[in-house]
C-alpha positions in Angstrom: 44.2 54.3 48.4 43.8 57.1 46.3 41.2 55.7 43.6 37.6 56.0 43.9 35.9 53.2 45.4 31.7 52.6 44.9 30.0 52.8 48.2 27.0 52.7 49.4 25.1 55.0 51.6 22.1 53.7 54.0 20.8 54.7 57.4 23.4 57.4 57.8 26.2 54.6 57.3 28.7 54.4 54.2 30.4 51.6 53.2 32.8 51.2 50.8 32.0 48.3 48.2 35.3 48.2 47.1 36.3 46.7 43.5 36.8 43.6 42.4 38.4 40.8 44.7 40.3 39.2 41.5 41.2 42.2 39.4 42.0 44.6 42.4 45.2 41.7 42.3 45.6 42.9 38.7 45.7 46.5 39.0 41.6 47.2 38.8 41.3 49.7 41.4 39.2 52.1 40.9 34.9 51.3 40.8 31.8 53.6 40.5 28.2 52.7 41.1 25.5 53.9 39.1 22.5 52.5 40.6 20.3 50.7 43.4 17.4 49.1 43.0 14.6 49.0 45.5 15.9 45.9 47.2 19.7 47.2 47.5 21.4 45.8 44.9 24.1 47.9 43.7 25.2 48.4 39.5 28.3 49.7 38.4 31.5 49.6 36.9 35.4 48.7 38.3 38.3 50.2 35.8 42.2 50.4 36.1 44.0 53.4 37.5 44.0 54.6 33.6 40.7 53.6 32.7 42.2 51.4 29.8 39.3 48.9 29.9 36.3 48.4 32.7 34.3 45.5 33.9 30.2 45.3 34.6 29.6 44.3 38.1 26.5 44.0 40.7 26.3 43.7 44.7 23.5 42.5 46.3 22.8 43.5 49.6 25.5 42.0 52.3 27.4 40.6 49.6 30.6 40.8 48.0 31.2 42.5 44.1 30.4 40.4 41.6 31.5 40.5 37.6 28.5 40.3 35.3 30.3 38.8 32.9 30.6 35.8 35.2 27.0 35.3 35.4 26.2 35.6 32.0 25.9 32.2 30.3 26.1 32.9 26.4 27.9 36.0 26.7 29.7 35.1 23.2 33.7 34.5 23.1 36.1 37.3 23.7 32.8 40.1 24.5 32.4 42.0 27.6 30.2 43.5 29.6 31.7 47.1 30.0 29.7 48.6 32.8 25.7 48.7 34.1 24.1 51.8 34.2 20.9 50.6 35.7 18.9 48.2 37.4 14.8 47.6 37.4 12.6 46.5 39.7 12.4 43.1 37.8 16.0 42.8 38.1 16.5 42.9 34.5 20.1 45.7 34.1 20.9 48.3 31.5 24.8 47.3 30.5 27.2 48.1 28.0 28.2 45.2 25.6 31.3 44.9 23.0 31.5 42.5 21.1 35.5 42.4 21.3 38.4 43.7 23.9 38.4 47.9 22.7 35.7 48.0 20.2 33.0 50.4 20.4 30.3 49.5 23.0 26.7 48.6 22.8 23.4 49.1 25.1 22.0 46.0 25.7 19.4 44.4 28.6 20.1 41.6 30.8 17.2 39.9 32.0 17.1 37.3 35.0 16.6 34.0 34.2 15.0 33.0 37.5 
């Protein structure tokens, strides 16, 4: 297609990460990674052809994209995690937080619970 996909880029090998399984069904097409972490897991963001709203998401290594929001347990009603900038060697991830569908965004850390 003619949106940007993320990909990653290891051993002289690309390969396309895709976007979202679920909202590439509702128009989310485009993604863009903005960071790896030491082990390979993969931090970005999937938007619509119009970049009207985006979606945090992570890929580990041989696995498929995943929505942060889905793995965040208290992530309070009708907030959503807009995109992830980074990701630490701890696993914890820099992300973008609002508190409600098209209100302003937020920094905020997520930090693994394991």
């Amino acid at each position: 297609d003619s949106f940007t996909h993320a990909c990653s880029f290891h051993d002289g090998v690309v390969t396309d990460l895709g976007v979202l399984g679920a909202a590439q069904r509702s128009g989310w097409t485009a993604a863009n990674a903005y960071a790896i972490d030491d082990a390979g897991t993969i931090v970005g963001f999937t938007t619509t052809p119009t970049h009207q709203g985006s979606v945090a998401f992570i890929v580990s290594p041989g696995g498929p994209m995943v929505d942060l929001n889905t793995l965040v347990a208290d992530l309070p009603a009708g907030s959503q995690l807009l995109d992830a900038r980074a990701i630490a060697k701890d696993g914890s991830i820099a992300v973008t937080w609002a508190p409600t569908y098209r209100s302003p965004g937020h920094a905020a850390k997520l930090i693994p619970l394991d």
